[in-house]
VOTORDO-238178 format. One record per residue (C-alpha): z, y, x; residue number from 1; chain; residue in three letters. Coordinates in steps of 0.25 Angstrom, whole numbers, padded with zeros to 4 digits. Last residue first. Example, Ala and Ser with C-alpha at 12.3 -4.5 7.8 and 13.67 -1.06 7.14 Angstrom:
<guke zz="0029" yy="-0004" xx="0055" seq="2" mol="A" type="SER"/>
<guke zz="0031" yy="-0018" xx="0049" seq="1" mol="A" type="ALA"/>
***
This chain:
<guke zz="-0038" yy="-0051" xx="-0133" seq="150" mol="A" type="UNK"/>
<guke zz="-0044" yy="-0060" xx="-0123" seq="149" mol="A" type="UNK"/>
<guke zz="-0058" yy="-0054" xx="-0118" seq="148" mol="A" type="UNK"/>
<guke zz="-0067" yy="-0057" xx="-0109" seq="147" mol="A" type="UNK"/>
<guke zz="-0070" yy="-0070" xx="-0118" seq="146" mol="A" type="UNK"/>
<guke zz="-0084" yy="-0067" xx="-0121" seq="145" mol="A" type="UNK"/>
<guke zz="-0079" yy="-0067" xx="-0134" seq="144" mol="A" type="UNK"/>
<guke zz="-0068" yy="-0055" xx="-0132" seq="143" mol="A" type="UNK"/>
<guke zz="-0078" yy="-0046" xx="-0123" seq="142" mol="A" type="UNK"/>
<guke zz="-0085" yy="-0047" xx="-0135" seq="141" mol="A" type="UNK"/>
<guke zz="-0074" yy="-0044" xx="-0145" seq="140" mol="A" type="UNK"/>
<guke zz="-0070" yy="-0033" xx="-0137" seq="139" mol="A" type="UNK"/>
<guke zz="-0082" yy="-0024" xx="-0135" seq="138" mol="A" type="UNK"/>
<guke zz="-0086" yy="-0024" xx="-0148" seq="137" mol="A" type="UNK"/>
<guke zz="-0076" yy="-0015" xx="-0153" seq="136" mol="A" type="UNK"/>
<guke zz="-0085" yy="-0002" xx="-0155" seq="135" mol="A" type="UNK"/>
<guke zz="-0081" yy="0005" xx="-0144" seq="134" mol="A" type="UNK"/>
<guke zz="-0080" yy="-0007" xx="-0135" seq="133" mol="A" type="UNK"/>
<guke zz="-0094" yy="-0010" xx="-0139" seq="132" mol="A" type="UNK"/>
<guke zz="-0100" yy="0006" xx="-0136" seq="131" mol="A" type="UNK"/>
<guke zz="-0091" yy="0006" xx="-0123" seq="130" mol="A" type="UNK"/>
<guke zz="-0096" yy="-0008" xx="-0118" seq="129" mol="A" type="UNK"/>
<guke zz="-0111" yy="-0004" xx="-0122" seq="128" mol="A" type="UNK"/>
<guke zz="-0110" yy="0011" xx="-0118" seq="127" mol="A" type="UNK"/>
<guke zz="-0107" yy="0005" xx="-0103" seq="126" mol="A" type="UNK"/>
<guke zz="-0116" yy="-0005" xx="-0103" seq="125" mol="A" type="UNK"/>
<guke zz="-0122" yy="-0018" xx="-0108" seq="124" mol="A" type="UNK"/>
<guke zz="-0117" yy="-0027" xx="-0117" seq="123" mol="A" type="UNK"/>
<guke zz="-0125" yy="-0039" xx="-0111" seq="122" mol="A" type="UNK"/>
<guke zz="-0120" yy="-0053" xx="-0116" seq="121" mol="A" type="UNK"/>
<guke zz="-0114" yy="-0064" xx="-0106" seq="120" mol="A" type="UNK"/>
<guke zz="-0100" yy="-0062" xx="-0113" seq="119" mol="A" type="UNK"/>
<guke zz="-0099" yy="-0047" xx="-0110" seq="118" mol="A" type="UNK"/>
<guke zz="-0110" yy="-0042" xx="-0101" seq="117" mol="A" type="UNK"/>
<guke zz="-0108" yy="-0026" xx="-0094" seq="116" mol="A" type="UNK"/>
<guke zz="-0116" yy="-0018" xx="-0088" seq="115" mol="A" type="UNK"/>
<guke zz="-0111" yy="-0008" xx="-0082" seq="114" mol="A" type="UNK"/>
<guke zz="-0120" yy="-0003" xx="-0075" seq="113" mol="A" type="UNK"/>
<guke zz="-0136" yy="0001" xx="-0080" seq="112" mol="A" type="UNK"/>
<guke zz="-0135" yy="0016" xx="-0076" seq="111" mol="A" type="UNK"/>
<guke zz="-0149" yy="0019" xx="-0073" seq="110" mol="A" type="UNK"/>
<guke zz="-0156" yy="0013" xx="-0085" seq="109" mol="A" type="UNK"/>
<guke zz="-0158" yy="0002" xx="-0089" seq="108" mol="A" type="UNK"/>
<guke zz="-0160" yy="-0009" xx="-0101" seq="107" mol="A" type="UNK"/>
<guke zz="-0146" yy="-0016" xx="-0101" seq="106" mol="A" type="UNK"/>
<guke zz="-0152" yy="-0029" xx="-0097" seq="105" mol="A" type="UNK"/>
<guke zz="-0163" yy="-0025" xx="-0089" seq="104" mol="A" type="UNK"/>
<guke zz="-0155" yy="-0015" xx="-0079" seq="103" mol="A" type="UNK"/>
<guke zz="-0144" yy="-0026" xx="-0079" seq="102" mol="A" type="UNK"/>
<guke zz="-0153" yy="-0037" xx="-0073" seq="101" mol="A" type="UNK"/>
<guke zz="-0163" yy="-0032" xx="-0062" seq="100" mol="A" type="UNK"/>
<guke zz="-0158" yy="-0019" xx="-0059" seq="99" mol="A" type="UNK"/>
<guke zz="-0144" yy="-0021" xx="-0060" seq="98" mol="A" type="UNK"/>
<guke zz="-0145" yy="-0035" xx="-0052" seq="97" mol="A" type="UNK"/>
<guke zz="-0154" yy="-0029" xx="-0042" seq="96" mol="A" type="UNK"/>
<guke zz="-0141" yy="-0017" xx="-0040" seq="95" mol="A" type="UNK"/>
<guke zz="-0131" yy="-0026" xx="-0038" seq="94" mol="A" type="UNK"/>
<guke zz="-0139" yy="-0038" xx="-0028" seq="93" mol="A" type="UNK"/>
<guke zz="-0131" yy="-0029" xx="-0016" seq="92" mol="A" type="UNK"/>
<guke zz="-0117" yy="-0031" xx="-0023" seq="91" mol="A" type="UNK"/>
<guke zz="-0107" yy="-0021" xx="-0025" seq="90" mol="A" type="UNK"/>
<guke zz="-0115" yy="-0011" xx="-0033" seq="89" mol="A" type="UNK"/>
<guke zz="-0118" yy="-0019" xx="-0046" seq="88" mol="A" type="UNK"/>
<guke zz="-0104" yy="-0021" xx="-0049" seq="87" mol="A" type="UNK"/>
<guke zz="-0103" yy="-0035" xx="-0056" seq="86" mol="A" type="UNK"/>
<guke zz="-0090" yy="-0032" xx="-0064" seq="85" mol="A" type="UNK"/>
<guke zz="-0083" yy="-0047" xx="-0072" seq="84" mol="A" type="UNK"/>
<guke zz="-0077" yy="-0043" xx="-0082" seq="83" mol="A" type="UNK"/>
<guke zz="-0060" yy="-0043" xx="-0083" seq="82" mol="A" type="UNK"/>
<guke zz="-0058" yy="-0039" xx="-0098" seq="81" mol="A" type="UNK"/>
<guke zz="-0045" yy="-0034" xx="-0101" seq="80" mol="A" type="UNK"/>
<guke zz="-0047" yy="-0021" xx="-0109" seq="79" mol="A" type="UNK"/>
<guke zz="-0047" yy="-0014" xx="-0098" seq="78" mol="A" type="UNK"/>
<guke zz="-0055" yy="-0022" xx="-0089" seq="77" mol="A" type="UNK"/>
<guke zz="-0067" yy="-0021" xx="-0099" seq="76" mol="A" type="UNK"/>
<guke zz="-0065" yy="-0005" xx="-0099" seq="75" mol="A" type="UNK"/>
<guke zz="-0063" yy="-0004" xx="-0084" seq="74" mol="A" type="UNK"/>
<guke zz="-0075" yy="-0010" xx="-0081" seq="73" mol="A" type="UNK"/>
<guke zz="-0083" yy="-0003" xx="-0091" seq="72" mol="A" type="UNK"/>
<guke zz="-0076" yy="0010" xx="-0086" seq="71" mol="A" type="UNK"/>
<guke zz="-0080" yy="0007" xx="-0072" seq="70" mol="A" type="UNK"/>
<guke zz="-0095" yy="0003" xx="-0074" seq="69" mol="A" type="UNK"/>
<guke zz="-0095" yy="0017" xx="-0081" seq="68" mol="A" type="UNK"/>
<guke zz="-0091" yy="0025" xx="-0069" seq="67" mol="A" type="UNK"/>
<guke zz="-0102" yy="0016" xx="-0061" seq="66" mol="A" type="UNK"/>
<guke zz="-0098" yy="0015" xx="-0045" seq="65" mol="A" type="UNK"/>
<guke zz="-0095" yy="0000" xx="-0045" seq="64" mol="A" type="UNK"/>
<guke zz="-0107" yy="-0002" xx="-0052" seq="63" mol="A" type="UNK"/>
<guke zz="-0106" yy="-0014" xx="-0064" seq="62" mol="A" type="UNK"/>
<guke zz="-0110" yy="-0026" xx="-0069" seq="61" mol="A" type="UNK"/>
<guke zz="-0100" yy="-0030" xx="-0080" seq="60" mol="A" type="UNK"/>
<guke zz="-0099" yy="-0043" xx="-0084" seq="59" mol="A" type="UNK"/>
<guke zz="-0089" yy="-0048" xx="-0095" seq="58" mol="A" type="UNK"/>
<guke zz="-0085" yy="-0063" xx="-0099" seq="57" mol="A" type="UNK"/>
<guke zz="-0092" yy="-0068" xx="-0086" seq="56" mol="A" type="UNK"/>
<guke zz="-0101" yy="-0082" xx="-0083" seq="55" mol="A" type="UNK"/>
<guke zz="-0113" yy="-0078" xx="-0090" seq="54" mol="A" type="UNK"/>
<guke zz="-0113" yy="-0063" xx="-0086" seq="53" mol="A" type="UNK"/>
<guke zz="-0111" yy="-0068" xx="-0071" seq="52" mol="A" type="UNK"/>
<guke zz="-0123" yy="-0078" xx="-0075" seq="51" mol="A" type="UNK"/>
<guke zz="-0133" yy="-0068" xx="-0083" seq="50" mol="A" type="UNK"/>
<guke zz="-0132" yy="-0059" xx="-0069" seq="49" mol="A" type="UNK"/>
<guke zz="-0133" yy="-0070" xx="-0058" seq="48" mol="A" type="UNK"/>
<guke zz="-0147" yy="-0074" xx="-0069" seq="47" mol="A" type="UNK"/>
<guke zz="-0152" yy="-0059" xx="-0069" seq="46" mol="A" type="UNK"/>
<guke zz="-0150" yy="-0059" xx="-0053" seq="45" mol="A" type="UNK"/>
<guke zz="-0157" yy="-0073" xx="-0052" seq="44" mol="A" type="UNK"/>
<guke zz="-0170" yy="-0069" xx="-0060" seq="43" mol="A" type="UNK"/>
<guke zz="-0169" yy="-0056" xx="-0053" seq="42" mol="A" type="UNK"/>
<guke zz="-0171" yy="-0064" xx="-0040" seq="41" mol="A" type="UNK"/>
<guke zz="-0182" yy="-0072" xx="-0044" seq="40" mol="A" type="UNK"/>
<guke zz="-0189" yy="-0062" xx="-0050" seq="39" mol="A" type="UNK"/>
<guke zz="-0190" yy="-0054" xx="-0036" seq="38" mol="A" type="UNK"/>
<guke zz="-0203" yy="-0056" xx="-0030" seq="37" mol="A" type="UNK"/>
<guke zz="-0208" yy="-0049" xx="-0018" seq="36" mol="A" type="UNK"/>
<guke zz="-0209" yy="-0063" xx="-0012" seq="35" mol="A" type="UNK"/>
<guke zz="-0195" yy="-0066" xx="-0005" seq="34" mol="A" type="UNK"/>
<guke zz="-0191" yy="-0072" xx="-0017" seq="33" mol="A" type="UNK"/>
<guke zz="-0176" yy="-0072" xx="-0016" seq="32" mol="A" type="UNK"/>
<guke zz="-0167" yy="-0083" xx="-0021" seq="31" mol="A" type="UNK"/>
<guke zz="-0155" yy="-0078" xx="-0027" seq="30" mol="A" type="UNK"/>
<guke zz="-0141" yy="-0087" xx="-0028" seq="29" mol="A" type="UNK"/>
<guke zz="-0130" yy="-0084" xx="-0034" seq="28" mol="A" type="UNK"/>
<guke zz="-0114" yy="-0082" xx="-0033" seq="27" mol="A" type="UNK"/>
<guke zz="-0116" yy="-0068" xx="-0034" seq="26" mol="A" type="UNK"/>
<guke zz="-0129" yy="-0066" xx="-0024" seq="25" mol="A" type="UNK"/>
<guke zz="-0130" yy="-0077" xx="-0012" seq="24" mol="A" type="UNK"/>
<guke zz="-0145" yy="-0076" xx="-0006" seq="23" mol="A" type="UNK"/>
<guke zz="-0156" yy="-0087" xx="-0007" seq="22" mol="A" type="UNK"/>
<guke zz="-0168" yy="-0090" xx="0002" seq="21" mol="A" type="UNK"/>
<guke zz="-0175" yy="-0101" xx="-0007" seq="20" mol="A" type="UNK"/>
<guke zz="-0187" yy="-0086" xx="-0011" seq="19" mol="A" type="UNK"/>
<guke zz="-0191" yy="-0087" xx="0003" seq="18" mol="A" type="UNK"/>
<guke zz="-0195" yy="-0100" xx="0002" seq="17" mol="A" type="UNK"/>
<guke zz="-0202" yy="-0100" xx="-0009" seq="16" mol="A" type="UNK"/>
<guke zz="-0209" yy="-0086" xx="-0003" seq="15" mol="A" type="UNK"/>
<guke zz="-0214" yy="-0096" xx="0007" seq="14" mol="A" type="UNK"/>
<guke zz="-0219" yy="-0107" xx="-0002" seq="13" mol="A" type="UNK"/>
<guke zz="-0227" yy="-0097" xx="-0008" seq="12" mol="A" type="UNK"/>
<guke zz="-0232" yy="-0091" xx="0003" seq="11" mol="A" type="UNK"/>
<guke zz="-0237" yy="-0105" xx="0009" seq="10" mol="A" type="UNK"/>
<guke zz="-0242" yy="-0108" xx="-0007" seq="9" mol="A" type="UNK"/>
<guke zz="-0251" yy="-0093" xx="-0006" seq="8" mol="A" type="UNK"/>
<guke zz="-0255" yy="-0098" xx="0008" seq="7" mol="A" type="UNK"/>
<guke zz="-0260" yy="-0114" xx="0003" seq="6" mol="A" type="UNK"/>
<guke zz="-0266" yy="-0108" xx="-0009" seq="5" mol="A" type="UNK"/>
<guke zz="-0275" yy="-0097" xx="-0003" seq="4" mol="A" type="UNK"/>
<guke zz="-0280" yy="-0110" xx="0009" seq="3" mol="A" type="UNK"/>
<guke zz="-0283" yy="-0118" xx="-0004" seq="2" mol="A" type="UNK"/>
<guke zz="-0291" yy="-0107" xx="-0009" seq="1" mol="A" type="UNK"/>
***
């Protein structure tokens, strides 16, 4: 038994220290468990997420190749906005952050981008932003979380 314990606390010190090796994503930092496991990792990707919709009046995560990215891009810079685009495609981590956070958050499907948060709050995407601009919602939220200066 004692012979079990030491061998399972030499593995264990082992995937420790496999887990302290740290890459650069973002302006953070990812430790990566080397143990099969990967909640650490999504833990850290849904946090980078939270603190770039944190610290920006309008987030758009984004495919550089999506028709429909492209018009809500187009629509926040026409009327003045300038948010701040993730796309998705230009970076290697793009597609574990859309299938561990943005999938989840809007609910799924196929074509998940844009995604778009105003304020640190989800409005989610395409239909969304065209369904609040319709109805003239769209404006006095980009308005209080200070996107807007009209």
């Amino acid at each position: 038994m004692q012979q079990q314990y030491s061998n399972n606390h030499q593995q264990h010190k082992v995937a420790l220290a496999a887990a302290k090796e740290e890459e650069s994503w973002g302006g953070t930092y990812i430790a990566r468990r080397r143990s099969g496991r990967r909640g650490l990792m999504a833990m850290v990707v849904v946090e980078t997420v939270e603190r770039m919709v944190r610290a920006n009046a309008v987030v758009i995560f984004s495919m550089s190749s999506c028709c429909m990215c492209h018009a809500v891009k187009r629509l926040f810079c026409g009327m003045g906005v300038n948010p701040t685009v993730y796309e998705l495609d230009e970076d290697p981590r793009g597609r574990e952050i859309m299938e561990r956070v943005l999938v989840r958050l809007v609910g799924g499907g196929v074509n998940v981008v844009p995604v778009v948060f105003i304020g640190g709050k989800l409005v989610g995407a395409m239909d969304r932003v065209m369904a609040s601009h319709i109805n003239g919602t769209l404006v006095p939220l980009l308005k209080e979380a200070g996107a807007l200066w009209l």
